[in-house]
N, C-alpha and C positions, 0 to 999 in steps of 0.2 A: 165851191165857194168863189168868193172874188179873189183876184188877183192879188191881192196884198197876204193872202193864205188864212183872212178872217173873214167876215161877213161884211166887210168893206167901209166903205168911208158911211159917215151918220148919214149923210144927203142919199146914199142909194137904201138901205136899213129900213132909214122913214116912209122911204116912197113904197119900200115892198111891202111892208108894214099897212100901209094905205091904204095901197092897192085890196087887199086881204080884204078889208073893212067891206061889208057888203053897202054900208052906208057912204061909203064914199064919194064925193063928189069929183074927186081929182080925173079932168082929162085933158090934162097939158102935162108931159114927164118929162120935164129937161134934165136928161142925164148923159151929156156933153164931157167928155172927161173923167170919169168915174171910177177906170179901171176895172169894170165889171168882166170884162174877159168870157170866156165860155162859161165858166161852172158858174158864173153870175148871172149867164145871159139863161141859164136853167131855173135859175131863181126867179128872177123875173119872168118868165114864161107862165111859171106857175101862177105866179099874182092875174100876171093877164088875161089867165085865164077864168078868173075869180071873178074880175072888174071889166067889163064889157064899155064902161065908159072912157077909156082913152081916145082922144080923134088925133093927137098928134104926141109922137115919141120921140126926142133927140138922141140918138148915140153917138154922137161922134168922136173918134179920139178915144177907142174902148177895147182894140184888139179883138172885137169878138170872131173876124175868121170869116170864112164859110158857114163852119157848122156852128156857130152864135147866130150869124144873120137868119138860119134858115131855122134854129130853135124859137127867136123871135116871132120871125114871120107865120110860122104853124102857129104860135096864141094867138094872133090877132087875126090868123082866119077867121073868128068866128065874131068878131067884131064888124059892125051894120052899117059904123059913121065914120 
């Protein structure tokens, strides 16, 4: 989970939520401050890997570490743009 020990603040929820939607159009994810931390940066992996349309992701200000930057980076391997 996120760093607050629930599923995090509404602004990351929505996006993962989004992301999921196969119909979704979202590929701008400013999540700049979020607190998403590891077990968030896991959650979102999953969505990204659902949604193939992100071209640009902000993290900044998120704790994610080492092993968040690189849970990250493995979803958006398989992303084209």
């Amino acid at each position: 989970m996120f760093e607050d020990g629930g599923f995090g603040s509404s602004q990351v929820s929505l996006t993962v939520l989004a992301l999921r939607d196969n119909d979704s159009s979202l590929s701008v994810v400013p999540l700049d401050g979020a607190h998403i931390g590891v077990g968030g940066a896991r959650i979102l992996a999953s969505a990204l890997t659902v949604d193939t349309a992100v071209t640009k992701l902000s993290l900044q200000d998120n704790n994610l570490g080492d092993d968040g930057v690189t849970i990250i980076a493995e979803a958006l391997r398989g992303h084209t743009t």
